[in-house]
N, C-alpha and C positions, 0 to 999 in steps of 0.2 A: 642526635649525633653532635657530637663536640667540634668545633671548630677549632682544631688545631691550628692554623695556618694566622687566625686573629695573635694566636697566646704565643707566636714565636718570640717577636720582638720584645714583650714584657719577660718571658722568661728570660729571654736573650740579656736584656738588663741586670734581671735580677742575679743569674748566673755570675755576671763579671763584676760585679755587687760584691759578692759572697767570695768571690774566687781574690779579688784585691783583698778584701779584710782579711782571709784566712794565707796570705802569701807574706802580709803585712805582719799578723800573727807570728810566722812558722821563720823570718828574715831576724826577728828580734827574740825569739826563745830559743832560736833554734839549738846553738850549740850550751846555754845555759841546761836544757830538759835532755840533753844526751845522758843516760847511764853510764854507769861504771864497766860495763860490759864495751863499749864505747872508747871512753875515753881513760878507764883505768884509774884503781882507786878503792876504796872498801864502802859496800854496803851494808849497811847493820839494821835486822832490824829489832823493834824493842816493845817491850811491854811497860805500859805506867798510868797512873791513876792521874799524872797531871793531864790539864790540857793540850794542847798542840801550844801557843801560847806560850803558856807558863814552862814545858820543856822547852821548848827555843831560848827561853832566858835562861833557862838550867846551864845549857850549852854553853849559850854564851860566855857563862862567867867562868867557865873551864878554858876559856885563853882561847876556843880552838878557832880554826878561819878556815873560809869558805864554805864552809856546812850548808847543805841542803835538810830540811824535814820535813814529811807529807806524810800524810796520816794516811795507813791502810785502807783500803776497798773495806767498808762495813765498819768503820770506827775499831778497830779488833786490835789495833797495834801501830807503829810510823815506822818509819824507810829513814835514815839516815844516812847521807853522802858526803864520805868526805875523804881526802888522801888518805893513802896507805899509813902515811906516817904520824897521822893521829888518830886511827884507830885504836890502840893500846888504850889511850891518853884519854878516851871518852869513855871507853868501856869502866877506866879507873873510878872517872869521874862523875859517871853515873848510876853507881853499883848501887847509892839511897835513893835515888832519883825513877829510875825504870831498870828492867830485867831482858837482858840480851837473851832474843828466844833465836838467832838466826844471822848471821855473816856470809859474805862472799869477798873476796880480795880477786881484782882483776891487775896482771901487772903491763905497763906500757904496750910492750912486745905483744902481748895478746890480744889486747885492744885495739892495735893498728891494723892486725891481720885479720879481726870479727870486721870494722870497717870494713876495707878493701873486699872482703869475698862478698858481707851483704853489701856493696853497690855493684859487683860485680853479677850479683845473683837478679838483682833488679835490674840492672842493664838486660841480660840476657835473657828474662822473661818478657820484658816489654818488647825485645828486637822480635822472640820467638812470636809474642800474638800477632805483631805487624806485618811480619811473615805470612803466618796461617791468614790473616784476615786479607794479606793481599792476592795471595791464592784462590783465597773463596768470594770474594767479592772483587769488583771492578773499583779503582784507586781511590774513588771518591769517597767510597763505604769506611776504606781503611786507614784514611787520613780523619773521617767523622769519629771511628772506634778511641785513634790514637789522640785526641783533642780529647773526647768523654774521660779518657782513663786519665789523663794528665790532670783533667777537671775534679774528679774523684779522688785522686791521691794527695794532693793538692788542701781539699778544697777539707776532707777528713782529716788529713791530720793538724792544717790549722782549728778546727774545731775540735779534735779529740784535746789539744793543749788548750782552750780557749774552758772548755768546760770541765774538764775533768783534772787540769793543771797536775800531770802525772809525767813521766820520764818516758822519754823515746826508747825503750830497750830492744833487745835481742828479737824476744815476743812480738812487739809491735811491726819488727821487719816484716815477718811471719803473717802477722797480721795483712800488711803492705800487700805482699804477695798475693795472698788470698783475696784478697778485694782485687785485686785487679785480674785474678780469673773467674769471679763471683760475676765483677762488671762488663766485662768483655761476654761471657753467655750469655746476659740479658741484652745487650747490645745486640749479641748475631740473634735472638729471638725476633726482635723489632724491626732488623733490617730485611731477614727472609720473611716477616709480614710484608715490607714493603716492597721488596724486589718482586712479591706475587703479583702485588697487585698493580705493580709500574707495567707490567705484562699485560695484564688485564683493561684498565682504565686507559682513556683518550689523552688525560692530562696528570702533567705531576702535582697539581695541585689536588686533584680526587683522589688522584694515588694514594698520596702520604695519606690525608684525611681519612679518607676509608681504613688504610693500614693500621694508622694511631689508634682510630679507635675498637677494630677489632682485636686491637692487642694491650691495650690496656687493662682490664680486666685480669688476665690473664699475668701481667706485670705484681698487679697492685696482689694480687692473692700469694703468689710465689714471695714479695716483701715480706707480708702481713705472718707469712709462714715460717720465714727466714728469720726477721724480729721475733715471734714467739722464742724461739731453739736460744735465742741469743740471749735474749732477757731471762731465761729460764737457768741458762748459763753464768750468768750475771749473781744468782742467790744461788745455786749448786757448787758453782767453781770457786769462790773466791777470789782471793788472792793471787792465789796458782797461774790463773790464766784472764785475771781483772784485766789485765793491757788489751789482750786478742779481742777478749768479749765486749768492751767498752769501745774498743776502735768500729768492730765492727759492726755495732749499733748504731752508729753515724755513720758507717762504710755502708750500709745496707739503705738506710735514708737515700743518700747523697746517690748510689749506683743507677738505685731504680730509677729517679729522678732524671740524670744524666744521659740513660738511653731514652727518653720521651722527648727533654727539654734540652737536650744538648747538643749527641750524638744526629737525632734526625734533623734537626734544623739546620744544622752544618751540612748535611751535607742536601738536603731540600736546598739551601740555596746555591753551591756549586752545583746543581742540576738542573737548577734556572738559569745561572749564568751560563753555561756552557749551549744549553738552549739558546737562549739568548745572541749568543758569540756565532753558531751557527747560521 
């Protein structure tokens, strides 16, 4: 049997570790890797035998500024970001250079209003789990849930930009979303392990221990399961859906992780201390 109760404070470390670097991460990219869906503006994408490299000098010497290029999921093509108003001016200027297989134009007005509903769509799913979870659990459960998920959204999308150095888009919200109902069921999994056995055992410390590790297992297989469908995703889907499947390839890591080493420990120790206070 695993002694959870040794590997809180090491994970506890290692968590606010990870959660500073990826905050650190997501405070200095953050409004540079917004898409055009975002922020407004034309995305193109292109076909060409140069490199990523050598087309960015292509560009370059087309006069145009502030251009963004990141080469497609599977080497198959690049993404090009740049105002509305040199779109024309690139397409011109790149006609010996690469082959425009695909555009989108997003204009201000629309962009402000995809903002404003996706934070608005993420405000009110995290109010709604805080809700439920405070209903089904007692406050300490759903203050533990709402740390994990903050940890997970947090903690993925400064690594989904650290390694995959790709655009915050529409998708990725989508993504957002789903991770945080993916993390929130693994979460109430782990805590109705726990809440059995806090009924059961004389102490919170056998509690949790005993909990973790009958539910572990059962964690790690549901990942391992979840990671297959995704990576699988990852060479079926492409492009299409490169953002979703890629986030939540590190959404899926980071979730499972955060109900074992995050969500419990949190709230294991509010449950000392109020013992304690007692």
């Amino acid at each position: 049997m695993i002694n959870f109760l040794k590997l809180f404070k090491l994970f506890g470390a290692i968590s606010l570790g990870l959660f500073i670097f990826a905050s650190v991460i997501l405070v200095t990219n953050f409004r540079d890797r917004l898409s055009s869906e975002f922020t407004g503006g034309a995305l193109i994408t292109l076909r060409s035998e140069l490199s990523l490299k050598d087309l960015q000098s292509e560009i370059a010497k087309c006069g145009l500024e502030n251009f963004q290029l990141k080469e497609v999921l599977g080497g198959e093509g690049f993404l090009l970001r740049l105002t509305e108003s040199f779109a024309e001016k690139a397409q011109e200027c790149l006609k010996d250079k690469a082959s425009v297989t695909g555009s989108e134009f997003v204009s201000a007005i629309i962009s402000e209003e995809t903002r404003t509903k996706g934070l608005i769509g993420l405000l009110v799913a995290l109010g709604a789990m805080l809700i439920y979870l405070s209903v089904r659990f007692e406050k300490f459960f759903a203050l533990g849930a709402l740390i994990a998920l903050i940890h997970d959204v947090v903690i993925t999308l400064g690594f989904y930009i650290f390694l995959f150095d790709r655009y915050l888009s529409l998708q990725l919200l989508i993504s957002v979303l789903t991770l945080i109902g993916y993390s929130v069921n693994d979460t109430i999994v782990v805590f109705d392990r726990i809440r059995e056995e806090l009924d059961k055992e004389d102490t919170v410390n056998s509690a949790f221990n005993k909990a973790l590790n009958l539910v572990l297992g059962r964690c790690i297989k549901t990942s391992l399961l979840t990671l297959a469908v995704v990576v699988l995703l990852i060479f079926i889907g492409g492009e299409g859906i490169a953002d979703f499947s890629l986030f939540f390839l590190v959404g899926t890591v980071v979730g499972t992780y955060s109900s074992i080493f995050v969500a419990a420990p949190f709230v294991y120790s509010l449950l000392v201390a109020k013992k304690k206070l007692n």
